[in-house]
PDB file as gemmi writes it, atoms N, CA and C in Angstrom:
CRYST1    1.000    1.000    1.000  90.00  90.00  90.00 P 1                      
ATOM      1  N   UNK A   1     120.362 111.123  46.736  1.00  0.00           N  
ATOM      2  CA  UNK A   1     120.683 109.833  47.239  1.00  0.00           C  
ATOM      3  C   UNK A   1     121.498 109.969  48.524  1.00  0.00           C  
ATOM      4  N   UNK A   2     121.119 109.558  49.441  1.00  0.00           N  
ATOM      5  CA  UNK A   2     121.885 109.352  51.120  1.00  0.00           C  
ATOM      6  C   UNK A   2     123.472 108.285  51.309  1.00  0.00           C  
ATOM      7  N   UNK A   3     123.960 109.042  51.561  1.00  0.00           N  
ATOM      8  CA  UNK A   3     125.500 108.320  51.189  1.00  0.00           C  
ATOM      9  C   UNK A   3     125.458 107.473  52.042  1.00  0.00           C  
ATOM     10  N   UNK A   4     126.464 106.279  52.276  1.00  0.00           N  
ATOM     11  CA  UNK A   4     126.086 104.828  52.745  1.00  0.00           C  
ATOM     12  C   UNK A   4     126.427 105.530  54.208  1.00  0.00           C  
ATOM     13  N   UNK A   5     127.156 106.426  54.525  1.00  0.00           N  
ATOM     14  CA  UNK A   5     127.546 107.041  56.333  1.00  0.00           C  
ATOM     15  C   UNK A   5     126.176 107.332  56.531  1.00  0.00           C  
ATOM     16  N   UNK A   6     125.325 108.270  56.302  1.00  0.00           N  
ATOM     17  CA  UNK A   6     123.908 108.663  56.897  1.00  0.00           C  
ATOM     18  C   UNK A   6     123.222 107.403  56.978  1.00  0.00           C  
ATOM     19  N   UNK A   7     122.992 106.316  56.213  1.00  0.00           N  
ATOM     20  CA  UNK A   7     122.386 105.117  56.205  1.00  0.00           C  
ATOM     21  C   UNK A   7     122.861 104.484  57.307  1.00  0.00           C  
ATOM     22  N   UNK A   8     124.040 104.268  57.440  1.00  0.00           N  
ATOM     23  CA  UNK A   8     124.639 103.491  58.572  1.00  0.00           C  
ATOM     24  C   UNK A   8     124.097 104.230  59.730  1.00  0.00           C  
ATOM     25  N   UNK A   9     124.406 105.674  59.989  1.00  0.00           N  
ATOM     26  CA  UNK A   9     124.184 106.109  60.740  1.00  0.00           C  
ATOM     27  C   UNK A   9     122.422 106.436  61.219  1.00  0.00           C  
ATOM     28  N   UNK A  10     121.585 106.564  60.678  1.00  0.00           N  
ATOM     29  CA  UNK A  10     120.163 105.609  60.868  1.00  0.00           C  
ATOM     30  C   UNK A  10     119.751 104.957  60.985  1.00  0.00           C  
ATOM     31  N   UNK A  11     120.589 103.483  60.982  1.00  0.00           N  
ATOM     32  CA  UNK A  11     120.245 101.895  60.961  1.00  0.00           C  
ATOM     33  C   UNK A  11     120.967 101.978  62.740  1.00  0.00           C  
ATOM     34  N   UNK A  12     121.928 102.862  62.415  1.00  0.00           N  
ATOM     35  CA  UNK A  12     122.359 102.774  63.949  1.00  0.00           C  
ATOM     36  C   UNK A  12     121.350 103.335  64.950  1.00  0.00           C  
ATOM     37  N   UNK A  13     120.626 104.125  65.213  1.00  0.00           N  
ATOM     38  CA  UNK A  13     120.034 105.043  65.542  1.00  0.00           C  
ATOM     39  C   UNK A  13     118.504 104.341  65.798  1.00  0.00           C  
ATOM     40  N   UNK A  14     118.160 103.886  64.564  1.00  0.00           N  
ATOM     41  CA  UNK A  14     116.971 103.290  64.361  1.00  0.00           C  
ATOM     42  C   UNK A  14     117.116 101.853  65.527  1.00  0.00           C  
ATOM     43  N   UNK A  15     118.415 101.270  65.574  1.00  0.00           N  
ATOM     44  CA  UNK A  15     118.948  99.886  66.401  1.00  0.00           C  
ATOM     45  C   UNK A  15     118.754 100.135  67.891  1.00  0.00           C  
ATOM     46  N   UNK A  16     119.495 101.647  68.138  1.00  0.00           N  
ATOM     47  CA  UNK A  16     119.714 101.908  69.244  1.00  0.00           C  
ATOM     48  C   UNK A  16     117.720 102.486  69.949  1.00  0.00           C  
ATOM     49  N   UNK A  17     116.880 102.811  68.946  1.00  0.00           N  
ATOM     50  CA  UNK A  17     115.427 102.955  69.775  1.00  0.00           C  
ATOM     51  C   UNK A  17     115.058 101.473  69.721  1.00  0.00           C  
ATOM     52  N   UNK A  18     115.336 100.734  68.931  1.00  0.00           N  
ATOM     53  CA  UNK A  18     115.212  99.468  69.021  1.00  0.00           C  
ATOM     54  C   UNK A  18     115.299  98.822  70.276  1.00  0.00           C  
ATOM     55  N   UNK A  19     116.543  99.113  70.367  1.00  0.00           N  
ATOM     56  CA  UNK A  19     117.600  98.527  72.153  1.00  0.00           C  
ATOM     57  C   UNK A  19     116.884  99.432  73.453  1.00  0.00           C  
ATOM     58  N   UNK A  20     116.687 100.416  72.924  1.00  0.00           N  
ATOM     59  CA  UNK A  20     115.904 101.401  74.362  1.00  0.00           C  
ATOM     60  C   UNK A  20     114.704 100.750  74.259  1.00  0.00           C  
ATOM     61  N   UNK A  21     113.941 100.744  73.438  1.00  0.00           N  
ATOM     62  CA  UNK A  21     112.241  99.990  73.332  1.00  0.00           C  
ATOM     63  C   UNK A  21     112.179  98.753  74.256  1.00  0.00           C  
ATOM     64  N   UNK A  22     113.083  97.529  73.293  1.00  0.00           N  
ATOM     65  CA  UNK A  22     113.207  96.179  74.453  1.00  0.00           C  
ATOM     66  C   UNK A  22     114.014  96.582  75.515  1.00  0.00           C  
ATOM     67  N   UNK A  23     114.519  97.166  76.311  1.00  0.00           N  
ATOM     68  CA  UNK A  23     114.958  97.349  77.451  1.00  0.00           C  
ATOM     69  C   UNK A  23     113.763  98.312  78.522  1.00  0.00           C  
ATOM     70  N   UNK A  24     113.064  98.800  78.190  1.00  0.00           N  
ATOM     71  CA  UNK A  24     111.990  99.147  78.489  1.00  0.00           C  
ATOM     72  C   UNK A  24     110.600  98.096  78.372  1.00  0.00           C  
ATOM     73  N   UNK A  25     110.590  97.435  77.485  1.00  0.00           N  
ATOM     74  CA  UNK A  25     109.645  95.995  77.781  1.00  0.00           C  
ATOM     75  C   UNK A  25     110.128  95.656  78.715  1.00  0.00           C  
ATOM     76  N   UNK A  26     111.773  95.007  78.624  1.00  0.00           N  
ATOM     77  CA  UNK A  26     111.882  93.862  79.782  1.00  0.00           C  
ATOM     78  C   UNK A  26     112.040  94.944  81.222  1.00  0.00           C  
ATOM     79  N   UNK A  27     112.399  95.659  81.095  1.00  0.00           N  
ATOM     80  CA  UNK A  27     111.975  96.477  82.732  1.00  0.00           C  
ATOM     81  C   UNK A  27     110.216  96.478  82.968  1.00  0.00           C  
ATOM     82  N   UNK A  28     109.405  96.670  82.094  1.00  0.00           N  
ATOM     83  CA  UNK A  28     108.450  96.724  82.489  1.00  0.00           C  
ATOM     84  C   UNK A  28     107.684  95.080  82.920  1.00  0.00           C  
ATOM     85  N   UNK A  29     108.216  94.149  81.945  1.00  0.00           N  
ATOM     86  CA  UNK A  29     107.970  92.875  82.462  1.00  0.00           C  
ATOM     87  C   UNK A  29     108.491  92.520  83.862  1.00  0.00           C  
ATOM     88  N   UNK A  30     109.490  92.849  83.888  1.00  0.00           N  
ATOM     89  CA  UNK A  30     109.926  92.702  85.408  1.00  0.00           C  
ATOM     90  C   UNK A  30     109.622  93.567  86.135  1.00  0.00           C  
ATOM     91  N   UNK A  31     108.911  94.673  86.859  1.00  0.00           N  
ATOM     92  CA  UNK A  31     107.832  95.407  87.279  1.00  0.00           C  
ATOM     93  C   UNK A  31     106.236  94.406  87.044  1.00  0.00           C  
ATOM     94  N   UNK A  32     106.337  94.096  86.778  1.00  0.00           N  
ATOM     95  CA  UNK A  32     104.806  93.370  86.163  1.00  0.00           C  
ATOM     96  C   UNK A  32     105.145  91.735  87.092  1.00  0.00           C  
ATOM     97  N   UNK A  33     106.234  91.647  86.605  1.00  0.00           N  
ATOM     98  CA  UNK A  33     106.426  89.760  88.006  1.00  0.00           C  
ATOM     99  C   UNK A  33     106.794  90.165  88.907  1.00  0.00           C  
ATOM    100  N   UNK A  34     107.548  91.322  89.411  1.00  0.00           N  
ATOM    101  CA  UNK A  34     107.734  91.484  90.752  1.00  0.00           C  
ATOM    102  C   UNK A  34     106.473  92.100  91.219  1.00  0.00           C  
ATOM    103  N   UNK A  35     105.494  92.831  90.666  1.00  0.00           N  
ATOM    104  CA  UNK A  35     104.030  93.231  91.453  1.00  0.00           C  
ATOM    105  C   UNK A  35     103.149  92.335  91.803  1.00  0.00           C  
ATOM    106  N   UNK A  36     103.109  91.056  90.620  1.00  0.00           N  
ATOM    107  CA  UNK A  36     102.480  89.589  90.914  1.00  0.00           C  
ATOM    108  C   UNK A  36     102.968  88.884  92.035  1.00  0.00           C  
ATOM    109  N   UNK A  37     104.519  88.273  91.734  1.00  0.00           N  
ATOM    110  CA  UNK A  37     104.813  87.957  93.228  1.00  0.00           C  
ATOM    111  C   UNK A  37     104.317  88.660  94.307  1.00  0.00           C  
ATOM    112  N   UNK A  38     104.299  90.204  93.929  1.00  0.00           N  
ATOM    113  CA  UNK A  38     103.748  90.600  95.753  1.00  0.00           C  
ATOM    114  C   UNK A  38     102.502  90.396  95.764  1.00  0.00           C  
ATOM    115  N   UNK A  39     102.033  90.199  94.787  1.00  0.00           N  
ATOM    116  CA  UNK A  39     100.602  90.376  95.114  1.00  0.00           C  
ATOM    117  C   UNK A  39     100.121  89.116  95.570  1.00  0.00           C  
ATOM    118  N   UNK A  40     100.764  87.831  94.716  1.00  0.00           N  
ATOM    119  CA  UNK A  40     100.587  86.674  95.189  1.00  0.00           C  
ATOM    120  C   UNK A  40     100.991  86.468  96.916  1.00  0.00           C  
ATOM    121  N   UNK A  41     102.148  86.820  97.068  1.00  0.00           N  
ATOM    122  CA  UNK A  41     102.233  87.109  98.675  1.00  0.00           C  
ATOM    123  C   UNK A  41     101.962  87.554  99.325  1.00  0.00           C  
ATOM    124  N   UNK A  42     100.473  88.454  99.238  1.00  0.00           N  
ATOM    125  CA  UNK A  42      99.597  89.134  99.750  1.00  0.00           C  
ATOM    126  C   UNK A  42      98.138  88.229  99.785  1.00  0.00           C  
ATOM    127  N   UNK A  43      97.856  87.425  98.297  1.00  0.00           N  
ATOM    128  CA  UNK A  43      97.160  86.756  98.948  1.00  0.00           C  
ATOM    129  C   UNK A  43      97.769  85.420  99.972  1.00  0.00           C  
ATOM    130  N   UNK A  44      98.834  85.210  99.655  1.00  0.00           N  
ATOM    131  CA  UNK A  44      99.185  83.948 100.448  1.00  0.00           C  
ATOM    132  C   UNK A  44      99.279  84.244 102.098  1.00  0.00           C  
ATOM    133  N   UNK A  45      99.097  85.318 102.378  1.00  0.00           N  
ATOM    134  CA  UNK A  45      99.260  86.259 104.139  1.00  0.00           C  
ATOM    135  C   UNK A  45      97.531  86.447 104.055  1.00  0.00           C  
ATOM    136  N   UNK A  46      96.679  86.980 103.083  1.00  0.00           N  
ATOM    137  CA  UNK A  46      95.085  86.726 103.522  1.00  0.00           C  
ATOM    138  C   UNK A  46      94.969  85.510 103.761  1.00  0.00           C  
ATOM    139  N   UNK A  47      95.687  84.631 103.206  1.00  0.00           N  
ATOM    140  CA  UNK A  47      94.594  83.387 102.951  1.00  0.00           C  
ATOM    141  C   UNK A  47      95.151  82.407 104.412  1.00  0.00           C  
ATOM    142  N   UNK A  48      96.200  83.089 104.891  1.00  0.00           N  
ATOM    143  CA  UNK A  48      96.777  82.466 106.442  1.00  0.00           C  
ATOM    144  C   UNK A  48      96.014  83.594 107.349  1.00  0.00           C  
ATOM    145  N   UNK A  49      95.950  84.549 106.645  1.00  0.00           N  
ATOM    146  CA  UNK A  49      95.055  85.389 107.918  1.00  0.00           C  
ATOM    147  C   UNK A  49      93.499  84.871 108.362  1.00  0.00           C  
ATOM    148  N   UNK A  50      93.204  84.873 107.337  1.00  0.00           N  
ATOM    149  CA  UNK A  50      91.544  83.649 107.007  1.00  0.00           C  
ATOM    150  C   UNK A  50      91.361  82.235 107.573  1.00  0.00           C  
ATOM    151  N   UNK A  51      92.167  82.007 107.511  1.00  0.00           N  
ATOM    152  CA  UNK A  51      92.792  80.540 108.354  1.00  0.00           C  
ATOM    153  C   UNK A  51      92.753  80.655 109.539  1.00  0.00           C  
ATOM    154  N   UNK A  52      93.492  81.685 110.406  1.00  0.00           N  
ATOM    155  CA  UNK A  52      93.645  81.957 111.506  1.00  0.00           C  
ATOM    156  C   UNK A  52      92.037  82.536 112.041  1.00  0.00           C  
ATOM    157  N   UNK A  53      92.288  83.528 111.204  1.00  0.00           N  
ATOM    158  CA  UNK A  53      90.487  84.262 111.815  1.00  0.00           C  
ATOM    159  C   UNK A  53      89.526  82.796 112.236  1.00  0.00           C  
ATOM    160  N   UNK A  54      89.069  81.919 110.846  1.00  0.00           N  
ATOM    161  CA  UNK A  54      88.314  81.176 111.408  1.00  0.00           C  
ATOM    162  C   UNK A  54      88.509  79.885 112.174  1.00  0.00           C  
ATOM    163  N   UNK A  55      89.874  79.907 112.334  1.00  0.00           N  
ATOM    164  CA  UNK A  55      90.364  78.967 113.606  1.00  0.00           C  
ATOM    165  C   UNK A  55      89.658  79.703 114.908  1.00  0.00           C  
ATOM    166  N   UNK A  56      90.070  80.718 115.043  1.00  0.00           N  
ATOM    167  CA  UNK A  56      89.693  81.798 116.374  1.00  0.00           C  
ATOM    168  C   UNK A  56      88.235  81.708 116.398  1.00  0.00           C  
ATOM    169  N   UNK A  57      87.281  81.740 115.893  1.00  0.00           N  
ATOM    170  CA  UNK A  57      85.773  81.984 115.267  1.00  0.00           C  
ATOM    171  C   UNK A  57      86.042  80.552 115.381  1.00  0.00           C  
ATOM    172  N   UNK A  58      86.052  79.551 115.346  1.00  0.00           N  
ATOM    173  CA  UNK A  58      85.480  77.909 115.699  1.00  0.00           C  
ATOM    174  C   UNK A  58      85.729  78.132 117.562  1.00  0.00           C  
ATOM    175  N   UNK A  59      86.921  78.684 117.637  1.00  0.00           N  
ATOM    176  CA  UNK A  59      87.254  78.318 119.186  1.00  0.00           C  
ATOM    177  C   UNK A  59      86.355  79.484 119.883  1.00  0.00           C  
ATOM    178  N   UNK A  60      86.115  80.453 119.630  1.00  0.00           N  
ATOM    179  CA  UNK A  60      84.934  81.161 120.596  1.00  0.00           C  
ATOM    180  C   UNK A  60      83.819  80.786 120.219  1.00  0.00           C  
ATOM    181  N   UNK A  61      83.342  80.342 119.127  1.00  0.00           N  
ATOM    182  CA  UNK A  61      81.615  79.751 119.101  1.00  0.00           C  
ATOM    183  C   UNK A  61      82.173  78.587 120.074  1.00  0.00           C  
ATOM    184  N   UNK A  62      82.913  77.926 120.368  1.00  0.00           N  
ATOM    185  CA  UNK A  62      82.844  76.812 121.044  1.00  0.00           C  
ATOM    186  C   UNK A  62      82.863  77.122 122.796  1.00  0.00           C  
ATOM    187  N   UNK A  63      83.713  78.435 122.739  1.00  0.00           N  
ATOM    188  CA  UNK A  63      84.031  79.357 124.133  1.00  0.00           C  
ATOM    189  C   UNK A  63      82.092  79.899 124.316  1.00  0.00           C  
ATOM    190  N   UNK A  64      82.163  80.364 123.874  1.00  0.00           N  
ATOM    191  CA  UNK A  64      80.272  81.373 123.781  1.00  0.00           C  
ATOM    192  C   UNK A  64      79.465  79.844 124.066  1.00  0.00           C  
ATOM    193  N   UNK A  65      79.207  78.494 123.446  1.00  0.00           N  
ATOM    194  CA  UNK A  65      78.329  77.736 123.284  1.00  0.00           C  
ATOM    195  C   UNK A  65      78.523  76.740 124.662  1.00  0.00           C  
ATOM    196  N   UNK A  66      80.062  77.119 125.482  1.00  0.00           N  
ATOM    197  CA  UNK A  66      79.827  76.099 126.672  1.00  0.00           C  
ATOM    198  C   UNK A  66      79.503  77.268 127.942  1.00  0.00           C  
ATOM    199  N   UNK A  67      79.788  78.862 127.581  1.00  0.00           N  
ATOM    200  CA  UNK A  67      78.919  79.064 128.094  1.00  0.00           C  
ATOM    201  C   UNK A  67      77.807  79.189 128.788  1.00  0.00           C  
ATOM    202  N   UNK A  68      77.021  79.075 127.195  1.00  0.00           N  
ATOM    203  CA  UNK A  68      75.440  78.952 127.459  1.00  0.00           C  
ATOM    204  C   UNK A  68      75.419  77.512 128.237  1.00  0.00           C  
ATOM    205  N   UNK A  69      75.552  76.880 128.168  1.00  0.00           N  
ATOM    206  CA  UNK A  69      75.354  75.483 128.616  1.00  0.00           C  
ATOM    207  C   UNK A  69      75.672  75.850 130.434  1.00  0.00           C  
ATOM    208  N   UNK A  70      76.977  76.339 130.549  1.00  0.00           N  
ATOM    209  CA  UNK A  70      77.826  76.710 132.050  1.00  0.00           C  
ATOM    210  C   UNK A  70      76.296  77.668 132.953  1.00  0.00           C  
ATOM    211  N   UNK A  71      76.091  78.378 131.376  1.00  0.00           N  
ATOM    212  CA  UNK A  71      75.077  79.847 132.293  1.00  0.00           C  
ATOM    213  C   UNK A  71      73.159  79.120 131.909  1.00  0.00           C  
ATOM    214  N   UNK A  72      73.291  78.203 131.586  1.00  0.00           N  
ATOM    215  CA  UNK A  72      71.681  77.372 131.500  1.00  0.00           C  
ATOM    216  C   UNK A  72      71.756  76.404 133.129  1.00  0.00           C  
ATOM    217  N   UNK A  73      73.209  75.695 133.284  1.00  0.00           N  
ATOM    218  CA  UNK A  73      73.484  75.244 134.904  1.00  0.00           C  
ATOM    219  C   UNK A  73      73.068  75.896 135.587  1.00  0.00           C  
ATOM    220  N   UNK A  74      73.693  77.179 135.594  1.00  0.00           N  
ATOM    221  CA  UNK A  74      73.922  78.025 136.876  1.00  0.00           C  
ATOM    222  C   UNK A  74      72.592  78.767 137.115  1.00  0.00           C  
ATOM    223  N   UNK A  75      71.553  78.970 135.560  1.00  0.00           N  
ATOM    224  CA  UNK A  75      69.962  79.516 135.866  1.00  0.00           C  
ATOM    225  C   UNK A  75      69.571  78.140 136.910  1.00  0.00           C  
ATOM    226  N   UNK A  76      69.442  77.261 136.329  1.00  0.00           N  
ATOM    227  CA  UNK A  76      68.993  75.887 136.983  1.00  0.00           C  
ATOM    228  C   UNK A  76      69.203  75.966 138.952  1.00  0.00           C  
ATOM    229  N   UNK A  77      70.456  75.542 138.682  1.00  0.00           N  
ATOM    230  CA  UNK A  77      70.733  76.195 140.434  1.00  0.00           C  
ATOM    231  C   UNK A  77      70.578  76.620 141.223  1.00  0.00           C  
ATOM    232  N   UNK A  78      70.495  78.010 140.792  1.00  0.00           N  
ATOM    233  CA  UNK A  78      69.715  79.226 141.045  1.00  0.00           C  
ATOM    234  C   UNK A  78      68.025  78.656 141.492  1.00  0.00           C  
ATOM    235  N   UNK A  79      67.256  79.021 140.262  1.00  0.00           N  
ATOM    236  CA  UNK A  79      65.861  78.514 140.209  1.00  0.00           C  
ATOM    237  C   UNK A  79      65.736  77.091 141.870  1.00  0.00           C  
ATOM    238  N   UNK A  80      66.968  76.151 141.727  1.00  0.00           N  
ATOM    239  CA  UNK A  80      66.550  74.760 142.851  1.00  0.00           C  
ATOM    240  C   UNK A  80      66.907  75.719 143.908  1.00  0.00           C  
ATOM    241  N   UNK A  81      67.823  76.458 144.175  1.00  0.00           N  
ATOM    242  CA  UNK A  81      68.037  77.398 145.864  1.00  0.00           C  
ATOM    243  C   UNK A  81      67.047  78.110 146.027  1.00  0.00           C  
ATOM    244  N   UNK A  82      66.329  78.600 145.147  1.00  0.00           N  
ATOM    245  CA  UNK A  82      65.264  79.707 145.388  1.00  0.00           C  
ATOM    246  C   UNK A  82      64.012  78.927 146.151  1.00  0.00           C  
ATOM    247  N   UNK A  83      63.973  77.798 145.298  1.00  0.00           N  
ATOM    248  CA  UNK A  83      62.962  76.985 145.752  1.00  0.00           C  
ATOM    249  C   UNK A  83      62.704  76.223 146.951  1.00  0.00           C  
ATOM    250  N   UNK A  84      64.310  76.105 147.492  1.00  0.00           N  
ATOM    251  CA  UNK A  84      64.555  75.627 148.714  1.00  0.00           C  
ATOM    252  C   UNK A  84      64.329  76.163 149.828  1.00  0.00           C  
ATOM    253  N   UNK A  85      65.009  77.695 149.721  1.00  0.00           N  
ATOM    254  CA  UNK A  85      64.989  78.984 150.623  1.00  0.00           C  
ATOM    255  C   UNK A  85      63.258  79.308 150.725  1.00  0.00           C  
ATOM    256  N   UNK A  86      62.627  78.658 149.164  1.00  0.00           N  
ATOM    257  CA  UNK A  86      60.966  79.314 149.593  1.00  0.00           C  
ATOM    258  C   UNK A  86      60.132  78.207 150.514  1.00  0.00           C  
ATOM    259  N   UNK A  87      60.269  77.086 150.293  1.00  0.00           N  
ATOM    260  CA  UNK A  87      59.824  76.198 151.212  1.00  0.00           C  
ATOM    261  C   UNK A  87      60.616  76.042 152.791  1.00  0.00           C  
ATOM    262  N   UNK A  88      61.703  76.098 152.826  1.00  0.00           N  
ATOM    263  CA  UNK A  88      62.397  76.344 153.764  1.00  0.00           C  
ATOM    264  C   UNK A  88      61.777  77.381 154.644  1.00  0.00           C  
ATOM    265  N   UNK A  89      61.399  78.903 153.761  1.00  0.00           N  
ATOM    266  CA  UNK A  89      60.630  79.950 154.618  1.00  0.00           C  
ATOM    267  C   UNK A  89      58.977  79.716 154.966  1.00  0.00           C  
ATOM    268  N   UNK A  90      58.494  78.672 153.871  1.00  0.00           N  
ATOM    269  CA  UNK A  90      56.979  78.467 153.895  1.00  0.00           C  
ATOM    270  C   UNK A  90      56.943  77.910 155.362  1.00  0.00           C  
ATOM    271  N   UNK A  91      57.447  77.294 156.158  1.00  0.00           N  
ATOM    272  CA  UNK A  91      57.117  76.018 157.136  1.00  0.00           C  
ATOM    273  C   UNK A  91      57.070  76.945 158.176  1.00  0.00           C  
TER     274      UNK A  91                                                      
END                                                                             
């Protein structure tokens, strides 16, 4: 039979992996919300980076598309001087 000191002293023991166990959950829970927060603040910096990208991507399709329009003028132009300079030389 285990005298009531060894008992105590196992209930203690047994308490104290107890106390190391949950102190090791809650460190690991908190490792686990502080990796979420970052991670959440990683998407919250894609999802402004994405934002930005296709802000930039509306404003050059719009840069590229007056372009074409600027460089469809300037064929035009072109094409009426040529035509001028050729009748101009025909006479």
């Amino acid at each position: 039979m285990m005298s009531t000191r060894k008992t105590v002293q196992m209930t203690i023991e047994e308490l104290r992996g107890a106390v190391a166990s949950l102190d090791n959950a809650i460190d690991a829970r908190f490792d686990k919300e502080r990796e979420r927060g970052e991670v959440e603040g990683e998407v919250r910096r894609i999802n402004t980076d994405r934002s930005r990208l296709a802000q930039e991507l509306d404003q050059a399709e719009f840069r590229a598309n007056r372009l074409e329009e600027v460089n469809r003028e300037v064929s035009r132009r072109l094409v009426t001087a040529m035509e001028t300079i050729r009748a101009v030389l025909d006479r």
